[in-house]
C-alpha positions as CSV (number, residue, x, y, z in Angstrom):
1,X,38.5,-35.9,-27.6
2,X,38.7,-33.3,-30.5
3,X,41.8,-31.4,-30.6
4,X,40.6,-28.1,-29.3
5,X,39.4,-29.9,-26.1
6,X,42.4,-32.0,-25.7
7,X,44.5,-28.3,-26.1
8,X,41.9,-27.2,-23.3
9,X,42.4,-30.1,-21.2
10,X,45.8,-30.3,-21.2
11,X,46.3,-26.2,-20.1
12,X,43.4,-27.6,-17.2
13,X,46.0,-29.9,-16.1
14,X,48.8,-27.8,-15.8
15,X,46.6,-24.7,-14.1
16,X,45.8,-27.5,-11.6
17,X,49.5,-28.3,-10.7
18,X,50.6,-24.7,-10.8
19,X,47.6,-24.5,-8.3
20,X,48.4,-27.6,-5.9
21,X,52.1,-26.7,-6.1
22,X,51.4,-23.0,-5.1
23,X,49.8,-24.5,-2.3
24,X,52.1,-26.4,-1.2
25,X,54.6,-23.8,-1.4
26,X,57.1,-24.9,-3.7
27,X,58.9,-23.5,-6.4
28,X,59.0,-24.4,-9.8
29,X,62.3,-25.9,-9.4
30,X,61.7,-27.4,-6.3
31,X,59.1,-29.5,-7.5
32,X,60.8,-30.2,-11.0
33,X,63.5,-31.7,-9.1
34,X,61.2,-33.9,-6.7
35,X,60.0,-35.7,-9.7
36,X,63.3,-35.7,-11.9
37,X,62.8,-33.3,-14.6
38,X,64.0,-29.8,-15.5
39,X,62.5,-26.3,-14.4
40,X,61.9,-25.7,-18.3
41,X,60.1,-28.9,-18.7
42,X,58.0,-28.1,-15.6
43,X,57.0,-24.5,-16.9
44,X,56.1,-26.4,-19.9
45,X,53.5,-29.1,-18.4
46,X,52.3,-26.2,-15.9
47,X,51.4,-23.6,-18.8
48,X,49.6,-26.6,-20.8
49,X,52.2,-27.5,-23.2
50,X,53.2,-30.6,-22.1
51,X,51.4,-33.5,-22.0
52,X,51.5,-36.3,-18.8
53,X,52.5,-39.6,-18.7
54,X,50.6,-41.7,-15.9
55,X,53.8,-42.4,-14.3
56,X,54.8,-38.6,-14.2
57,X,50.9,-37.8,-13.4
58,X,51.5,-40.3,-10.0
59,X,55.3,-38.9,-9.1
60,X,53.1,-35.5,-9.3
61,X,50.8,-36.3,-7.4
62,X,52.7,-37.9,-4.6
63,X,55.0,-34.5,-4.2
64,X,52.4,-32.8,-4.1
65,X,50.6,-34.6,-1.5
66,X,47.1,-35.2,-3.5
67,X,45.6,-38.1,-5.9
68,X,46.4,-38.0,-8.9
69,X,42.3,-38.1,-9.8
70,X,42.6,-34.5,-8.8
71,X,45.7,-33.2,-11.0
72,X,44.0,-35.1,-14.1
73,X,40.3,-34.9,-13.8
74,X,37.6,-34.1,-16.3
75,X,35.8,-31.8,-14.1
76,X,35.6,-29.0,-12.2
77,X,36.5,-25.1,-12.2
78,X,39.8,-25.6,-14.5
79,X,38.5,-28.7,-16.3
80,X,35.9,-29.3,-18.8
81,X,32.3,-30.2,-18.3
């Protein structure tokens, strides 16, 4: 993946979290505290700065009650085609 689409990806990710955790109806803090990190940390992953572990991407994905194939794929309106 070249850099510019890794950049791209990356922000993808973290639109797709702020989205599933909007949903949800959770705050920032809320869910930064479900998975162990701090509020700062989650602004970071959620505005793309951030990149995911697997283990994080799973912890994610289970407080936010989707699969984790969701928060980190490839496609889709976020993600690149």
């Amino acid at each position: 993946m070249k850099p510019k689409q890794r950049e791209a990806y990356v922000q993808a990710v973290g639109a797709r979290v702020t989205k599933y955790r909007k949903r949800k109806g959770l705050s920032q803090e809320d869910l930064a505290e479900a998975i162990g990190v701090s509020r700062s940390a989650m602004s970071r992953i959620e505005k793309g700065q951030q990149e995911l572990t697997i283990s994080r991407t799973q912890e994610l994905a289970f407080a936010l009650g989707v699969a984790a194939s969701n928060i980190m794929s490839l496609t889709g309106k976020e993600g690149l085609r």
